[in-house]
TORKOL-4160 file (C-alpha; in steps of 0.2 Angstrom, whole numbers, padded with zeros to 4 digits, m for minus):
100
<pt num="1" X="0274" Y="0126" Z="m0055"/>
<pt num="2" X="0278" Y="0118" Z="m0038"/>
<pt num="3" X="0268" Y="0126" Z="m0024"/>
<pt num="4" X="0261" Y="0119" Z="m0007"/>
<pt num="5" X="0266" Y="0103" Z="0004"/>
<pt num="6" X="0258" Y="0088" Z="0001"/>
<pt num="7" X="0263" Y="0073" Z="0012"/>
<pt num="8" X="0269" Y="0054" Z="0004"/>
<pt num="9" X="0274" Y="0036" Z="0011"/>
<pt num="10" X="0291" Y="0030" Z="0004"/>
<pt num="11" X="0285" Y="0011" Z="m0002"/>
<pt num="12" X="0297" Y="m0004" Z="0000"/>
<pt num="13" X="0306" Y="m0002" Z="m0019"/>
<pt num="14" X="0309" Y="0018" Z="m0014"/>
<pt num="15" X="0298" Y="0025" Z="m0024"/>
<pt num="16" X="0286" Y="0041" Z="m0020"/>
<pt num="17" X="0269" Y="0046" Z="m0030"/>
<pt num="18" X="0269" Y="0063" Z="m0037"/>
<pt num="19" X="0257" Y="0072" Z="m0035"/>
<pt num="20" X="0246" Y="0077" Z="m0050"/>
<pt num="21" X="0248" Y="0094" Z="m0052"/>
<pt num="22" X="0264" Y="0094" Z="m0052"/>
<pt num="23" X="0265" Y="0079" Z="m0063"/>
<pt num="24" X="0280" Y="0081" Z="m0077"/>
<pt num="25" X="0289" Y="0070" Z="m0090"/>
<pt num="26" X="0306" Y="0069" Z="m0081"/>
<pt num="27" X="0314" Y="0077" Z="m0065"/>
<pt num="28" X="0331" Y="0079" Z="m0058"/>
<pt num="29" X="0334" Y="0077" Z="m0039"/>
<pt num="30" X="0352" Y="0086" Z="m0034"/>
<pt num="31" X="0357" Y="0079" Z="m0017"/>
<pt num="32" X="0363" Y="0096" Z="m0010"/>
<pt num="33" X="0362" Y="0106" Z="0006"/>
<pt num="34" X="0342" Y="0099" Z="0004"/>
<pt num="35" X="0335" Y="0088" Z="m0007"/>
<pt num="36" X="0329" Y="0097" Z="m0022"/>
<pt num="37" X="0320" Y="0091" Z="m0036"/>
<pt num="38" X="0318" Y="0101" Z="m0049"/>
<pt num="39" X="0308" Y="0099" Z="m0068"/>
<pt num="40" X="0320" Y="0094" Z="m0081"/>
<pt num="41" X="0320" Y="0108" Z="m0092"/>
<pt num="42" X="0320" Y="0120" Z="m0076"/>
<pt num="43" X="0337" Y="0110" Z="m0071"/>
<pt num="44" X="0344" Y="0113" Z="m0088"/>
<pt num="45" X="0342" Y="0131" Z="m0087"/>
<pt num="46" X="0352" Y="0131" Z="m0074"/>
<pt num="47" X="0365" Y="0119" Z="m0080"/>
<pt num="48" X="0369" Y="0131" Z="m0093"/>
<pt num="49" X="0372" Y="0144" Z="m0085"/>
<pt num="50" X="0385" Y="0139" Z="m0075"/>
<pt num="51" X="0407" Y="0136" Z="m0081"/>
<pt num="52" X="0414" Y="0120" Z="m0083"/>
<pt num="53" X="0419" Y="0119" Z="m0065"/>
<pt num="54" X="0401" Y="0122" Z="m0059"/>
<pt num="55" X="0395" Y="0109" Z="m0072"/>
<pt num="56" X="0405" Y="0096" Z="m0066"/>
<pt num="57" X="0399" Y="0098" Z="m0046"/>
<pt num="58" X="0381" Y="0100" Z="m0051"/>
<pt num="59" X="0380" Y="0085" Z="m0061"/>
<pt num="60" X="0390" Y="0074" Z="m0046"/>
<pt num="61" X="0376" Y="0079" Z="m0036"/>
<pt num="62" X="0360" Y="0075" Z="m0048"/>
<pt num="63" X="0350" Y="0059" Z="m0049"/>
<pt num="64" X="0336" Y="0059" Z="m0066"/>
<pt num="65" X="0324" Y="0052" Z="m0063"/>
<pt num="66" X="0308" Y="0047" Z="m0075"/>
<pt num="67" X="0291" Y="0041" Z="m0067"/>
<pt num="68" X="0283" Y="0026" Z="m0071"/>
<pt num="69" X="0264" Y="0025" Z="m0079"/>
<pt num="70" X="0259" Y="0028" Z="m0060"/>
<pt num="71" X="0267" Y="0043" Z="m0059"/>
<pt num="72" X="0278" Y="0036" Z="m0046"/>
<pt num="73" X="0297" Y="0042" Z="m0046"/>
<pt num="74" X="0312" Y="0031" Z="m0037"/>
<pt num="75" X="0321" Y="0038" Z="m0026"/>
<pt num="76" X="0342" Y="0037" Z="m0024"/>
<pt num="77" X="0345" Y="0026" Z="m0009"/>
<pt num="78" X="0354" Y="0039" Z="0001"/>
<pt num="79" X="0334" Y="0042" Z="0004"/>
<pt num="80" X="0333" Y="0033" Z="0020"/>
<pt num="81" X="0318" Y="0039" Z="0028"/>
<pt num="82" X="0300" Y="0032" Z="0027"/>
<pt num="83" X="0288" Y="0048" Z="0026"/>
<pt num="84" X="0292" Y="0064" Z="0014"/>
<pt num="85" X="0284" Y="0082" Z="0014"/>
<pt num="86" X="0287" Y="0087" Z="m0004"/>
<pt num="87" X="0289" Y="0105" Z="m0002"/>
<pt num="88" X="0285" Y="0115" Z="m0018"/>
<pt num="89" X="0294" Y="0132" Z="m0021"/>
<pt num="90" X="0289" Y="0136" Z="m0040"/>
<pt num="91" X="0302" Y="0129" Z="m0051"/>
<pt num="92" X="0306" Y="0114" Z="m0038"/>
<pt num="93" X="0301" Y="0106" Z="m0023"/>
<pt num="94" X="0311" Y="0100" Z="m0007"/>
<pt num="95" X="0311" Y="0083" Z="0002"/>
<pt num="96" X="0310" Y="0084" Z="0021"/>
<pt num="97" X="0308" Y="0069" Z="0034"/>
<pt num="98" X="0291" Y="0066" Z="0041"/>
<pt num="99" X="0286" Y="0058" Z="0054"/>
<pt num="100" X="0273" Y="0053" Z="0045"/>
């Protein structure tokens, strides 16, 4: 479960450290309204759920990613900021700009 804010620096190769509670096997990011990244099997739930139609803009609009043995997960380059609040809401967590 994602909950709380925790605060990370974007390094030069666009990567991001997760942080260990919420540490999982394989993610999906879906480049939406926000930028949601969601645990695998939570973003399968939802992928199969939804018609044909729905599948095809949902997967358009998702990036998997897997982290390294650092826990470390690289971000799409339409990621162009340099500090990230990771923003948890139970079954996924946001990206939002930071100053720092």
């Amino acid at each position: 479960m994602f909950i709380g804010k925790k605060s990370r620096k974007i390094d030069q190769k666009k990567r991001i450290t997760i942080p260990v509670k919420w540490r999982k096997n394989e993610y999906v990011l879906v480049n939406d309204d926000e930028i949601k990244v969601y645990k695998f099997d939570a973003w399968l739930k939802i992928f199969d759920n939804l018609d044909e139609e729905e599948k095809i803009m949902l997967s358009l609009k998702s990036h998997h990613l897997k982290p390294d043995k650092n826990s470390r997960i690289i971000l799409p380059n339409f990621v162009n900021f340099r500090f990230v609040n990771l923003i948890g809401m139970k079954d996924y967590f946001i990206l939002k700009k930071s100053d720092e």
